[in-house]
PyMOL Python script that loads the backbone (N, CA, C, O; Angstrom):
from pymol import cmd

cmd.read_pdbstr("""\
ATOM      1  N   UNK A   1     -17.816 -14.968   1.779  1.00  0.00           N
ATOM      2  CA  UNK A   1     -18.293 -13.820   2.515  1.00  0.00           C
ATOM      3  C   UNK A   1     -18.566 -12.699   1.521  1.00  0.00           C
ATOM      4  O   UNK A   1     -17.583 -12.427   0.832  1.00  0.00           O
ATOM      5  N   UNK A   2     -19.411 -12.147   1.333  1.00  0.00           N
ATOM      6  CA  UNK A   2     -20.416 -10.930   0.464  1.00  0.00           C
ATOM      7  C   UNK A   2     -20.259  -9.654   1.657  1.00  0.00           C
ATOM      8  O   UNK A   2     -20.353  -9.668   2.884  1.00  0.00           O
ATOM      9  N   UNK A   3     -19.978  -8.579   0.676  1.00  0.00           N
ATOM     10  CA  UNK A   3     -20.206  -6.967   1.049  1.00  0.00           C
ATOM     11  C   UNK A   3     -19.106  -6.529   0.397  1.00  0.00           C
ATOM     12  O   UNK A   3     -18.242  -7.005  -0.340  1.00  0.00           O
ATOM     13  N   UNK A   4     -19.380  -5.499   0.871  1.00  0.00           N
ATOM     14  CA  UNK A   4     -18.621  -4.266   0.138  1.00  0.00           C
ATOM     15  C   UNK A   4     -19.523  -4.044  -1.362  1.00  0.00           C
ATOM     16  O   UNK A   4     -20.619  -4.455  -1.744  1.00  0.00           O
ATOM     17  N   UNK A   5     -18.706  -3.381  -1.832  1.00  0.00           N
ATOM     18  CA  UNK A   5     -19.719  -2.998  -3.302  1.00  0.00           C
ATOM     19  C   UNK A   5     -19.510  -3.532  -4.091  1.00  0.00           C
ATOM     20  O   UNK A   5     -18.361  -3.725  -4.489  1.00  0.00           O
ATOM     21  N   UNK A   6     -20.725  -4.059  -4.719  1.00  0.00           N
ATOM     22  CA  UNK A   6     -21.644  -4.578  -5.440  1.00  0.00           C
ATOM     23  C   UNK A   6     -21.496  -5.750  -5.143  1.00  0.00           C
ATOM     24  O   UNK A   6     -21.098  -6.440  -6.081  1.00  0.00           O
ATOM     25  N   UNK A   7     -21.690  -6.369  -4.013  1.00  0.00           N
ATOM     26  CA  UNK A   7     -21.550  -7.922  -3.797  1.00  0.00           C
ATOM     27  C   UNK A   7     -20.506  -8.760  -3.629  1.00  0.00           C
ATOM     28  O   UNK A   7     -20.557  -9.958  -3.351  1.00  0.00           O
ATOM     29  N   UNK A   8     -19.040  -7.716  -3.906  1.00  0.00           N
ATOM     30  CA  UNK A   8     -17.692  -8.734  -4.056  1.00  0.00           C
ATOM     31  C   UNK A   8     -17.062  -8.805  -2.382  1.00  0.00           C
ATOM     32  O   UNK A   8     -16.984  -7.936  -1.513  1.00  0.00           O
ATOM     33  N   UNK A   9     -16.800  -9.782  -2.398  1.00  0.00           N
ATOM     34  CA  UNK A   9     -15.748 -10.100  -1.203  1.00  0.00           C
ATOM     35  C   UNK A   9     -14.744  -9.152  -0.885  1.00  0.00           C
ATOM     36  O   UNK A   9     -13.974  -8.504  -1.594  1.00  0.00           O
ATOM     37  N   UNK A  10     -14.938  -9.220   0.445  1.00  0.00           N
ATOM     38  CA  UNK A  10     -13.311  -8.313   1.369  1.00  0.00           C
ATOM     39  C   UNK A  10     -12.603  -9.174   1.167  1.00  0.00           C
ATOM     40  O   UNK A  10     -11.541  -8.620   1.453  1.00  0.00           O
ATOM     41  N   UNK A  11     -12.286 -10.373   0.818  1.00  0.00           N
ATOM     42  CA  UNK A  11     -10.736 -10.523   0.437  1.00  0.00           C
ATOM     43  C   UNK A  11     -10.305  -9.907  -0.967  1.00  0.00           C
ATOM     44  O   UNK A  11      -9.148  -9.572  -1.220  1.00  0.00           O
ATOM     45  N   UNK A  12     -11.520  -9.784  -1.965  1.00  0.00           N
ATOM     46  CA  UNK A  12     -11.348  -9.349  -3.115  1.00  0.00           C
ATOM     47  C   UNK A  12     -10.670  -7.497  -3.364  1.00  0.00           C
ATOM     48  O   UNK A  12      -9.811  -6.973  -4.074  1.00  0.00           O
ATOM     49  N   UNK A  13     -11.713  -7.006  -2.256  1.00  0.00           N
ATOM     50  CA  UNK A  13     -11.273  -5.805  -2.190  1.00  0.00           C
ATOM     51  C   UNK A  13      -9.642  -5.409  -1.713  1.00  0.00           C
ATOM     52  O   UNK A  13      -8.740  -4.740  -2.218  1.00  0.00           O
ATOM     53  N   UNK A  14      -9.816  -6.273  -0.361  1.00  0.00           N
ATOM     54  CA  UNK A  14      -8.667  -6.110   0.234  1.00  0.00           C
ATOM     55  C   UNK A  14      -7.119  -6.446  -0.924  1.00  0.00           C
ATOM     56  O   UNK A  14      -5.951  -6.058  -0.940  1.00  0.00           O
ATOM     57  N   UNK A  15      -7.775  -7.154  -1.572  1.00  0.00           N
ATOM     58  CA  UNK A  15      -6.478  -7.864  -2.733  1.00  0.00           C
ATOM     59  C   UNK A  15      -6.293  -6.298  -3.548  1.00  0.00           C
ATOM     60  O   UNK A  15      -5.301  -5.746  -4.025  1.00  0.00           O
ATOM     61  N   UNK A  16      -7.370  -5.997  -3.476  1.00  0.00           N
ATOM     62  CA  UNK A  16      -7.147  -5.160  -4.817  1.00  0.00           C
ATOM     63  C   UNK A  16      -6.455  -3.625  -4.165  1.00  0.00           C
ATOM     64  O   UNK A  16      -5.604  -2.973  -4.770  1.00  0.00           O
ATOM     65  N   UNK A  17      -7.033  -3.248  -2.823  1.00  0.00           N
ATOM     66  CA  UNK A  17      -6.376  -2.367  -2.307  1.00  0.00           C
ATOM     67  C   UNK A  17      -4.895  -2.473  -2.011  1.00  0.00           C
ATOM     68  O   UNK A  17      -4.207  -1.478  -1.782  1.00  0.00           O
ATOM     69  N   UNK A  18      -4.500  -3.516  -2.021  1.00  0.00           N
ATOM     70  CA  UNK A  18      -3.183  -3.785  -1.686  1.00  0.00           C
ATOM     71  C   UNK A  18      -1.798  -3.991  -3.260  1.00  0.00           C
ATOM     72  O   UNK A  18      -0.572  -4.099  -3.302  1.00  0.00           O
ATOM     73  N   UNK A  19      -2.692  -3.959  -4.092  1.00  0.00           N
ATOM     74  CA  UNK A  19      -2.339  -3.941  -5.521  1.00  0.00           C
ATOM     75  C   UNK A  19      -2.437  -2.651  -5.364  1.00  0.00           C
ATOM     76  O   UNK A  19      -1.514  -2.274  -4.641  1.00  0.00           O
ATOM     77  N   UNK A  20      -2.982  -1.956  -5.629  1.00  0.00           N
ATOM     78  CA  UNK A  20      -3.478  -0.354  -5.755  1.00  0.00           C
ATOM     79  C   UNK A  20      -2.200   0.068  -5.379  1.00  0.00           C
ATOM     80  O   UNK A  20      -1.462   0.534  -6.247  1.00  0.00           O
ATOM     81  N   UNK A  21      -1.669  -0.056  -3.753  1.00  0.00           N
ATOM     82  CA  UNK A  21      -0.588   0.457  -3.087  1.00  0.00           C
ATOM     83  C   UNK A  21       0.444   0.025  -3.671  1.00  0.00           C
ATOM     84  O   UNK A  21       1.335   0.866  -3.796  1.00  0.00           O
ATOM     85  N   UNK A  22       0.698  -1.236  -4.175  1.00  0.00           N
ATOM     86  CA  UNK A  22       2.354  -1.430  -4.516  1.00  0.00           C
ATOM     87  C   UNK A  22       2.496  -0.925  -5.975  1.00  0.00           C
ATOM     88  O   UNK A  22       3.573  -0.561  -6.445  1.00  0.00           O
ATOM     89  N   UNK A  23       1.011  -0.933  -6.834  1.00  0.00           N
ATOM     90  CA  UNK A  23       1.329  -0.571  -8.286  1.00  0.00           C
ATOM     91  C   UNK A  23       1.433   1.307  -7.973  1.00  0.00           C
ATOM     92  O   UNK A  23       1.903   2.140  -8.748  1.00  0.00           O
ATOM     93  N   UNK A  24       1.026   1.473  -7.044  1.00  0.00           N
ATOM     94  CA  UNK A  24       1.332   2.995  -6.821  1.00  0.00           C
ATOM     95  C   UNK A  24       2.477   3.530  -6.340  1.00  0.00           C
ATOM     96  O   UNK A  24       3.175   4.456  -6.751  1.00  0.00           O
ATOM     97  N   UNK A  25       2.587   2.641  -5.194  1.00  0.00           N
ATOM     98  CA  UNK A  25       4.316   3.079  -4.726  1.00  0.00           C
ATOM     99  C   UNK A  25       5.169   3.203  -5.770  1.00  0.00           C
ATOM    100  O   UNK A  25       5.744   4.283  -5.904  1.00  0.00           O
ATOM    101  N   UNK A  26       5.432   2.071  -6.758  1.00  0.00           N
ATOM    102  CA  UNK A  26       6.258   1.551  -7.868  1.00  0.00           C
ATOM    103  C   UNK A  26       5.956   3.037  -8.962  1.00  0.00           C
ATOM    104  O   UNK A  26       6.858   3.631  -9.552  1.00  0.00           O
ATOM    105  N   UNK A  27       4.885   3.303  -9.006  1.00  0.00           N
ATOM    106  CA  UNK A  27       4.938   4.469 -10.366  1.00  0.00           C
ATOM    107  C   UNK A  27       5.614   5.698  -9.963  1.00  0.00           C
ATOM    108  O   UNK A  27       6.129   6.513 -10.729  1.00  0.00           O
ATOM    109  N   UNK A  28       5.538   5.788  -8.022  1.00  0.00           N
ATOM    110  CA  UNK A  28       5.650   7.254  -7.277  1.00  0.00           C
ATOM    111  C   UNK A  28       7.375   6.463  -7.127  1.00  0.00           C
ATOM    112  O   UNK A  28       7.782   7.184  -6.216  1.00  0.00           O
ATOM    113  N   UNK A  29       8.140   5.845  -7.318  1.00  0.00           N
ATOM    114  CA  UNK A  29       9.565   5.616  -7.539  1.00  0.00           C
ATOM    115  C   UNK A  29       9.933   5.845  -8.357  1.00  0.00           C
ATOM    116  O   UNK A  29      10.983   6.489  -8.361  1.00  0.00           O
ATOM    117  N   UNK A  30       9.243   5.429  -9.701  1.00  0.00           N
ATOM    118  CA  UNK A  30       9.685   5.903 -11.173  1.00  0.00           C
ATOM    119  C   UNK A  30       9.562   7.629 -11.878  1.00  0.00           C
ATOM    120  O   UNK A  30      10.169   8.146 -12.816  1.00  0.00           O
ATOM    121  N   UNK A  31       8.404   8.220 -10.858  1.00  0.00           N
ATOM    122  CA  UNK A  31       8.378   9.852 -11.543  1.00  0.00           C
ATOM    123  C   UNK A  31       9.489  10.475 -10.491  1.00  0.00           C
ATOM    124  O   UNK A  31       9.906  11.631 -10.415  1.00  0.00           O
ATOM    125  N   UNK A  32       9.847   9.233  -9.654  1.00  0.00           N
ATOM    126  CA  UNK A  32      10.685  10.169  -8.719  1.00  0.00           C
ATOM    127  C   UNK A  32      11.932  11.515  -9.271  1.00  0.00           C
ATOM    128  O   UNK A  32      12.244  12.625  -8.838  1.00  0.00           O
ATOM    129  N   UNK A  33      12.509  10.342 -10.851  1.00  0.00           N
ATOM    130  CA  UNK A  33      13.722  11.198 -11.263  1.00  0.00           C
ATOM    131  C   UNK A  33      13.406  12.001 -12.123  1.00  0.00           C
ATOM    132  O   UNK A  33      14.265  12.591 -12.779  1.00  0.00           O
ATOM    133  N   UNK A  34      12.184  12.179 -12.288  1.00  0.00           N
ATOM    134  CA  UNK A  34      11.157  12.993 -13.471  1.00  0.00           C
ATOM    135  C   UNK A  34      11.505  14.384 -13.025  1.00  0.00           C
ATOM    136  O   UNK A  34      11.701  14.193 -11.825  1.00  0.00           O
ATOM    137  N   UNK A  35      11.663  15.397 -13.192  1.00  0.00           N
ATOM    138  CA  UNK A  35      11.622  16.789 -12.644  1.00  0.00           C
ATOM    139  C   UNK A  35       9.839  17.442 -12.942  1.00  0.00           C
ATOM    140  O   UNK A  35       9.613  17.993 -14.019  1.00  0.00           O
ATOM    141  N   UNK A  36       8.768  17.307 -11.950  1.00  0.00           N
ATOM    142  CA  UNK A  36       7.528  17.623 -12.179  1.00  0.00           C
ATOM    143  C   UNK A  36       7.752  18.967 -11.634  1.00  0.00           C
ATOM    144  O   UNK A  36       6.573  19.034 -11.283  1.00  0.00           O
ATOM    145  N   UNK A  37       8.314  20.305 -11.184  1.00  0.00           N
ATOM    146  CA  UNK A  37       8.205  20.920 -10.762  1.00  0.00           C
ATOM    147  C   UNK A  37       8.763  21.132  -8.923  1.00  0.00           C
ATOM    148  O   UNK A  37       9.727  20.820  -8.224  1.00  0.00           O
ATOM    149  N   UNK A  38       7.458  21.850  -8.787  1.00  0.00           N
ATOM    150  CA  UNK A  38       7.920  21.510  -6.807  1.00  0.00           C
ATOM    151  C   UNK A  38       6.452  20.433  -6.586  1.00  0.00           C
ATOM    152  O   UNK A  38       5.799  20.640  -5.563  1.00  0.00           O
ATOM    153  N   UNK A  39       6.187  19.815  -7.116  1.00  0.00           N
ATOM    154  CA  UNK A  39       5.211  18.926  -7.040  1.00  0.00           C
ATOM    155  C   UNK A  39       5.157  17.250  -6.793  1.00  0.00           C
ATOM    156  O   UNK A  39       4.304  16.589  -6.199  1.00  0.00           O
ATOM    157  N   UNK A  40       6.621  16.741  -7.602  1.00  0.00           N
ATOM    158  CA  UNK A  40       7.257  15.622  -7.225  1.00  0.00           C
ATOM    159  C   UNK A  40       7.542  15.394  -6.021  1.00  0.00           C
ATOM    160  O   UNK A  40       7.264  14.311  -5.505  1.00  0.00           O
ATOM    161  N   UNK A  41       8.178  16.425  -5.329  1.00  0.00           N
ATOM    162  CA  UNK A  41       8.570  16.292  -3.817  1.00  0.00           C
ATOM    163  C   UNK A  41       7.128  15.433  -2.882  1.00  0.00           C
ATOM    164  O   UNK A  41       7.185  14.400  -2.214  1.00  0.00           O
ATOM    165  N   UNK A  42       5.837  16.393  -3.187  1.00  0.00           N
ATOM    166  CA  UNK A  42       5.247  16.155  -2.586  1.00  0.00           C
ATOM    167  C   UNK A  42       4.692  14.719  -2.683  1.00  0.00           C
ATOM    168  O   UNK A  42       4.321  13.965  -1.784  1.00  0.00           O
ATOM    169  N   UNK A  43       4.734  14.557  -3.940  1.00  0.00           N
ATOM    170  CA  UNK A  43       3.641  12.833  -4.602  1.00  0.00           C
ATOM    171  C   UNK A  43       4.748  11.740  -4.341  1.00  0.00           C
ATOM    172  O   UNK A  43       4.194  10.641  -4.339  1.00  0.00           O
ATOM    173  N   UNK A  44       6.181  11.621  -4.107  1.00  0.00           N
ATOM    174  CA  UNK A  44       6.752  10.200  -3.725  1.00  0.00           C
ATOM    175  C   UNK A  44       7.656  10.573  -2.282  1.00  0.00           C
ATOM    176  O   UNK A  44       8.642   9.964  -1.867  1.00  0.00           O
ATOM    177  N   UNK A  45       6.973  11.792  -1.660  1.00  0.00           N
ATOM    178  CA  UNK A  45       6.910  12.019  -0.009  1.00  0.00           C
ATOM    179  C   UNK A  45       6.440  10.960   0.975  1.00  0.00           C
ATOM    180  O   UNK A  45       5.219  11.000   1.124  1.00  0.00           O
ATOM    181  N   UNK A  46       7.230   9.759   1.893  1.00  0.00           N
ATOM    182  CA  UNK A  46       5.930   8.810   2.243  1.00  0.00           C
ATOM    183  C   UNK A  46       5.835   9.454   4.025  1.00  0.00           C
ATOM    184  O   UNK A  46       6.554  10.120   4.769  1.00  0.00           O
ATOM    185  N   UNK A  47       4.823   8.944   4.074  1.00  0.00           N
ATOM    186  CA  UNK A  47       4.097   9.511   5.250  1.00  0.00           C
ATOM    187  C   UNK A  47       3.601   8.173   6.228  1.00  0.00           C
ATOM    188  O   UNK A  47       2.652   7.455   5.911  1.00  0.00           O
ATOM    189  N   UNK A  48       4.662   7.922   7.834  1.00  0.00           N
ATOM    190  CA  UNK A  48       4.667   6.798   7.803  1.00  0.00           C
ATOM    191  C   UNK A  48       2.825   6.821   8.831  1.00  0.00           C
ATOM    192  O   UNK A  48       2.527   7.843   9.450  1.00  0.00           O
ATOM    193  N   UNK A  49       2.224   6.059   8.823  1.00  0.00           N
ATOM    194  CA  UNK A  49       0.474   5.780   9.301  1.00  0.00           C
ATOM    195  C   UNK A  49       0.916   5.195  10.687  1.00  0.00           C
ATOM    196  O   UNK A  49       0.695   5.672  11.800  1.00  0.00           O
ATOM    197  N   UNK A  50       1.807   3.692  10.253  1.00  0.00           N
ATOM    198  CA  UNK A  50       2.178   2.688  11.857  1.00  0.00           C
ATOM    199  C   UNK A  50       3.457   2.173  11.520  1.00  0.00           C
ATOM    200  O   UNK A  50       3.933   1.914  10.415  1.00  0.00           O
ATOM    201  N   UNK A  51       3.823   2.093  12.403  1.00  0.00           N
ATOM    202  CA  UNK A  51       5.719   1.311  12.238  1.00  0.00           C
ATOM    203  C   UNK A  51       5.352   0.685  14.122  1.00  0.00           C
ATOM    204  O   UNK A  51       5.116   1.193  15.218  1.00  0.00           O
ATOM    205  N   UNK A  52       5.521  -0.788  13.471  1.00  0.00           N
ATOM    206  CA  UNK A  52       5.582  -1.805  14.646  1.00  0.00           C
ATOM    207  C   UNK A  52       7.085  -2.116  14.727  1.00  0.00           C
ATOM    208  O   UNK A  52       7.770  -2.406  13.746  1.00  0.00           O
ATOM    209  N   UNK A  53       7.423  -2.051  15.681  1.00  0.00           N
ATOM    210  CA  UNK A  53       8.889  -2.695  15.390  1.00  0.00           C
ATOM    211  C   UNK A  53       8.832  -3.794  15.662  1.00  0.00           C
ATOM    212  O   UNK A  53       7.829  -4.350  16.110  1.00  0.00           O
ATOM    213  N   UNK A  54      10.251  -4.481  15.365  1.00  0.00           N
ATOM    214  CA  UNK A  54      10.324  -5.957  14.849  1.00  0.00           C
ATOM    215  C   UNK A  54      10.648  -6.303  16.263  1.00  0.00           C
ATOM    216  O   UNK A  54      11.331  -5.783  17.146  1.00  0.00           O
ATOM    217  N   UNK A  55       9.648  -7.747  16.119  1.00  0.00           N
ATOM    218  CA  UNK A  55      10.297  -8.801  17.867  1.00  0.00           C
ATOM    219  C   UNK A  55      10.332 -10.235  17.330  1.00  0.00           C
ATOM    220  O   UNK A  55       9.731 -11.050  16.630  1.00  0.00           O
ATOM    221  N   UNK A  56      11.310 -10.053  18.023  1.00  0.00           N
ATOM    222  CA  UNK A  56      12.276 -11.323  17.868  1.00  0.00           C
ATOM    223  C   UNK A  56      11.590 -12.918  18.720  1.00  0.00           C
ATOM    224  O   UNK A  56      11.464 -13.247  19.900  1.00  0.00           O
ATOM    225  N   UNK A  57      11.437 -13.246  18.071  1.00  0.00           N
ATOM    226  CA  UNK A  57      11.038 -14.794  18.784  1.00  0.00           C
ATOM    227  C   UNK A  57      12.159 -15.829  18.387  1.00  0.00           C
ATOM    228  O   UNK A  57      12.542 -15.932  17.222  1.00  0.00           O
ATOM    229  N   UNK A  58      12.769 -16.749  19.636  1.00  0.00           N
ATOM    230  CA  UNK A  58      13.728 -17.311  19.254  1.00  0.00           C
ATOM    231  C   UNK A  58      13.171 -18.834  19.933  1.00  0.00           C
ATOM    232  O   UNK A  58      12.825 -18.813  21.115  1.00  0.00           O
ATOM    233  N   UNK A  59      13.105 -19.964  19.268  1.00  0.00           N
ATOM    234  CA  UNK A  59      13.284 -21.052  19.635  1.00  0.00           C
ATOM    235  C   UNK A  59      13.882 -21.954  19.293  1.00  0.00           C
ATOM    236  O   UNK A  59      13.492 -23.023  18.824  1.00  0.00           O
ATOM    237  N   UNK A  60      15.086 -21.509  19.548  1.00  0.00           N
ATOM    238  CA  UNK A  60      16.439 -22.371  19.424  1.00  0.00           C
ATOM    239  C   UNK A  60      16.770 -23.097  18.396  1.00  0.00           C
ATOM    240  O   UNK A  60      17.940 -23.393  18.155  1.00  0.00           O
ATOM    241  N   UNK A  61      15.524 -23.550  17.505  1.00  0.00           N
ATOM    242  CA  UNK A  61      15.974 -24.181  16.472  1.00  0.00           C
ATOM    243  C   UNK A  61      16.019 -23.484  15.316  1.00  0.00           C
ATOM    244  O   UNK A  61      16.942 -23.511  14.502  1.00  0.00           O
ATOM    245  N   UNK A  62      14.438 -22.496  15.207  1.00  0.00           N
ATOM    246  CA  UNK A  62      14.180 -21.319  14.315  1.00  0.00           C
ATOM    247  C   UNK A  62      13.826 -20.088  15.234  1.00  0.00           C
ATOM    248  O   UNK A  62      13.390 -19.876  16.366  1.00  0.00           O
ATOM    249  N   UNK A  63      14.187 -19.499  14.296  1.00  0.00           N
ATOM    250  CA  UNK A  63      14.481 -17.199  15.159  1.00  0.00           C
ATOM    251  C   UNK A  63      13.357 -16.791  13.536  1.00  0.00           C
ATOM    252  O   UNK A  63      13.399 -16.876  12.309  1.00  0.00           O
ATOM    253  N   UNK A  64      12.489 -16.348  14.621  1.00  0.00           N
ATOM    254  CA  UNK A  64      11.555 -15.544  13.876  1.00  0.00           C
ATOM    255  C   UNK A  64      11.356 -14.022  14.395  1.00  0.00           C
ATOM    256  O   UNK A  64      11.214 -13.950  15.616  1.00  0.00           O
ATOM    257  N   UNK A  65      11.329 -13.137  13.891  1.00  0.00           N
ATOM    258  CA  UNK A  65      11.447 -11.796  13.361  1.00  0.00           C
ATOM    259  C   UNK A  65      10.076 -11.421  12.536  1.00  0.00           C
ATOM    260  O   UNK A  65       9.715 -11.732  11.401  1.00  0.00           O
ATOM    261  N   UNK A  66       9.426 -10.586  13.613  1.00  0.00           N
ATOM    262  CA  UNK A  66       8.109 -10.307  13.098  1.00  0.00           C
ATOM    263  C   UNK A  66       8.364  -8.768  13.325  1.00  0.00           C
ATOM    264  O   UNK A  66       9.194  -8.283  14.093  1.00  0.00           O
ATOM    265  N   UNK A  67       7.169  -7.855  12.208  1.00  0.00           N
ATOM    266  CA  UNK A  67       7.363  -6.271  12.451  1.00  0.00           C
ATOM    267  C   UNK A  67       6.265  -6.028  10.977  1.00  0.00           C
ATOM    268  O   UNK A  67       5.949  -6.652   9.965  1.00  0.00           O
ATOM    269  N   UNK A  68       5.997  -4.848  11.567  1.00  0.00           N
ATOM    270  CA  UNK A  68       4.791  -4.549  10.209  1.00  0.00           C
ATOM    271  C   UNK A  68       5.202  -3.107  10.173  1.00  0.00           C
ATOM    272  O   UNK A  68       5.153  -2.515  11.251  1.00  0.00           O
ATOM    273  N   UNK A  69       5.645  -2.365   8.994  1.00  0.00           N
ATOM    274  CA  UNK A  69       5.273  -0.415   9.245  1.00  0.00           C
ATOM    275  C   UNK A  69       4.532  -0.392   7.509  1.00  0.00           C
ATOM    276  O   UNK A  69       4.720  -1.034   6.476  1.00  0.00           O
ATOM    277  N   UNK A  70       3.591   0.785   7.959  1.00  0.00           N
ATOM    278  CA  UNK A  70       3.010   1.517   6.480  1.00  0.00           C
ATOM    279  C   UNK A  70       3.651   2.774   6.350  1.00  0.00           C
ATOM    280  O   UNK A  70       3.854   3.448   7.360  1.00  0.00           O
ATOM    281  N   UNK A  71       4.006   3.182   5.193  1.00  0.00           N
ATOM    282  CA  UNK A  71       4.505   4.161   5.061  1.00  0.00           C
ATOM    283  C   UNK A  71       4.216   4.667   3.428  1.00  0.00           C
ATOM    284  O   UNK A  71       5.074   4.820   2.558  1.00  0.00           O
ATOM    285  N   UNK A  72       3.214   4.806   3.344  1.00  0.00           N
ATOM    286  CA  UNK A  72       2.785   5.242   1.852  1.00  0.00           C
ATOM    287  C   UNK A  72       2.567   6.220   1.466  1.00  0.00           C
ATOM    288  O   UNK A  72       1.973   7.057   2.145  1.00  0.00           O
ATOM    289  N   UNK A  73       3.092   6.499  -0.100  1.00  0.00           N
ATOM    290  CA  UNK A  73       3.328   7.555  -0.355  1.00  0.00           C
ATOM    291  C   UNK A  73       2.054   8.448  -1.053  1.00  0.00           C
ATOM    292  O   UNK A  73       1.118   7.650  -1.086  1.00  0.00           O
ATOM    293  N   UNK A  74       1.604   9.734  -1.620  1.00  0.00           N
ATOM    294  CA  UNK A  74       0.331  10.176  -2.256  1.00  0.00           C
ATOM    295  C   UNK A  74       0.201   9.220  -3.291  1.00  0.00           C
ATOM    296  O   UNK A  74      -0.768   8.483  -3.109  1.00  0.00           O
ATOM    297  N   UNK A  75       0.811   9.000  -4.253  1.00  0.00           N
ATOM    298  CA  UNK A  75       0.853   7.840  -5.404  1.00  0.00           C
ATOM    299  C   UNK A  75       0.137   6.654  -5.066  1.00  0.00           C
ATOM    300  O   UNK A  75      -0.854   6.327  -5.719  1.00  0.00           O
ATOM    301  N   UNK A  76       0.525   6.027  -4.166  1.00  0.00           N
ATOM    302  CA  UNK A  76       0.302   4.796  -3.629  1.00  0.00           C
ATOM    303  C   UNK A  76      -1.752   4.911  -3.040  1.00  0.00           C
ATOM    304  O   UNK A  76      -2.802   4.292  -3.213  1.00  0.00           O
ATOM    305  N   UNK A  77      -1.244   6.109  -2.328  1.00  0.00           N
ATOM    306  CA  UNK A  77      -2.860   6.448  -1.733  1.00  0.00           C
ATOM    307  C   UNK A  77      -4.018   6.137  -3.026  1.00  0.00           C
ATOM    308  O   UNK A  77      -5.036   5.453  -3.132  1.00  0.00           O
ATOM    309  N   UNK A  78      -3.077   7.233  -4.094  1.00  0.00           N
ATOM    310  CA  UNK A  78      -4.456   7.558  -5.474  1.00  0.00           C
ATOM    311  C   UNK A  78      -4.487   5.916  -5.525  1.00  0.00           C
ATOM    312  O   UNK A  78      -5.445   5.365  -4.984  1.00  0.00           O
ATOM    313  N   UNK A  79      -3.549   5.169  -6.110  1.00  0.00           N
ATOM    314  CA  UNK A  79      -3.546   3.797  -6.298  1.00  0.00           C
ATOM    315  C   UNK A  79      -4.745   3.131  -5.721  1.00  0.00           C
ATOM    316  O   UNK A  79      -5.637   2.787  -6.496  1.00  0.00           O
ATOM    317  N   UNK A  80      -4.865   2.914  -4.452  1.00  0.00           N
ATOM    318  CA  UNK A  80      -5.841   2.848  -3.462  1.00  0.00           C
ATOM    319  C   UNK A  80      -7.060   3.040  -4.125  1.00  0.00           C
ATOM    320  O   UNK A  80      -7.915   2.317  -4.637  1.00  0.00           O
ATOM    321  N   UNK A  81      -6.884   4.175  -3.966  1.00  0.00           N
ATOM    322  CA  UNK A  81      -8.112   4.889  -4.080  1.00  0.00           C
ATOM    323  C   UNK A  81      -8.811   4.469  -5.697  1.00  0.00           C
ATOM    324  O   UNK A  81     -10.032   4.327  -5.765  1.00  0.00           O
ATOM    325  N   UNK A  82      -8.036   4.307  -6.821  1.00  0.00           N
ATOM    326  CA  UNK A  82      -8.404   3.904  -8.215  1.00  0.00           C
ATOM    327  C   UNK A  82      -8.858   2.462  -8.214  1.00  0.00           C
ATOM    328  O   UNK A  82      -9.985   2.148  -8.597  1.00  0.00           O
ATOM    329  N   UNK A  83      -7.898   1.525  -7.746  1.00  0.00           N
ATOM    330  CA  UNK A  83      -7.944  -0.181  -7.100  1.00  0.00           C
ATOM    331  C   UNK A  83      -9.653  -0.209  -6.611  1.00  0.00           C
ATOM    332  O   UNK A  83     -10.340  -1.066  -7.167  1.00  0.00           O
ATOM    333  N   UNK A  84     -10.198   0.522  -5.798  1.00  0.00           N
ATOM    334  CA  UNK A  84     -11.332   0.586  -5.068  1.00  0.00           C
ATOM    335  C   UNK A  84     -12.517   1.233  -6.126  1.00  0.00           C
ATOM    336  O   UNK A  84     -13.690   0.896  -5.970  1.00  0.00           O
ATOM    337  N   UNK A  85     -12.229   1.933  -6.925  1.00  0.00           N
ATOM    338  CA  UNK A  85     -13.379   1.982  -7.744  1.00  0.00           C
ATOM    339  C   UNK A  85     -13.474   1.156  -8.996  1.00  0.00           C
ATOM    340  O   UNK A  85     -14.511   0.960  -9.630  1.00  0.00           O
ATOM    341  N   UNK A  86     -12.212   0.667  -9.298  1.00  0.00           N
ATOM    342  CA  UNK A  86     -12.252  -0.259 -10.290  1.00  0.00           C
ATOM    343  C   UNK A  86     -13.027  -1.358 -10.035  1.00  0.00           C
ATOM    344  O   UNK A  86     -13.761  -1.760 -10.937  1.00  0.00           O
ATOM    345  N   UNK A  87     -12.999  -2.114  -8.619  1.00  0.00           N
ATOM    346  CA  UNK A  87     -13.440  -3.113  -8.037  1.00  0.00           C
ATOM    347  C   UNK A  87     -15.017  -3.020  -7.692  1.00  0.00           C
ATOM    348  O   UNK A  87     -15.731  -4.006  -7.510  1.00  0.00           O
ATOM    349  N   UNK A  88     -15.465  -1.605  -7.628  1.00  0.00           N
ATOM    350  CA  UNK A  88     -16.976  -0.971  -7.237  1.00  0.00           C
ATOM    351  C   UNK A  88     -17.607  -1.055  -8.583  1.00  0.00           C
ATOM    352  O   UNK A  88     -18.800  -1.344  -8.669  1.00  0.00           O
ATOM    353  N   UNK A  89     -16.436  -0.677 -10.288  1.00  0.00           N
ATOM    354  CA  UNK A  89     -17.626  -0.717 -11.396  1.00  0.00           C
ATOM    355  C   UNK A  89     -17.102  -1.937 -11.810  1.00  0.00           C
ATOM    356  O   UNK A  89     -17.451  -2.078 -12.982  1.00  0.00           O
ATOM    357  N   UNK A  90     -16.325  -3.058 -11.380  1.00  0.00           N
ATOM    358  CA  UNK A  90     -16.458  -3.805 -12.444  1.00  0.00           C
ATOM    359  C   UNK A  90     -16.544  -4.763 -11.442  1.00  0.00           C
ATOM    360  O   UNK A  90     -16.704  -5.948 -11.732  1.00  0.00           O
TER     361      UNK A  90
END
""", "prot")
cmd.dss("prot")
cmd.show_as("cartoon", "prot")
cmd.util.cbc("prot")
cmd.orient("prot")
């Protein structure tokens, strides 16, 4: 499947947006103990988008436990946001 920019695949993008977020979360954990000012507060602040809560499916032999939440932080966003143009020039 073709689109998005310059011809690459939505799974490609989607891969890469989702890299973007965890290599971002992970950097916005590490400046966490950094003292940036009053500015840190704001960049590993997460801001939750959706929180599904978890349901329980049980059939007696296996119990499955399903639930999805986003909760990402500014870090994670830029991440995103860098992941997506990296993928647009290269």
């Amino acid at each position: 499947m073709r689109g998005g920019p310059s011809g690459k695949s939505v799974g490609l993008i989607i891969l890469f947006l989702v890299l973007g977020a965890i290599i971002g979360g992970i950097i916005g954990e590490l400046i966490a103990g950094f003292p940036l000012g009053g500015l840190t507060v704001y960049l590993v602040k997460t801001y939750p988008i959706f929180d599904l809560s978890p349901v329980t499916i049980n059939l007696y032999v296996i119990k499955f436990v399903l639930g999805l939440s986003f909760h990402p932080n500014l870090i994670s966003l830029i991440g995103m946001i860098a992941a997506y143009f990296l993928v647009w020039r290269f």
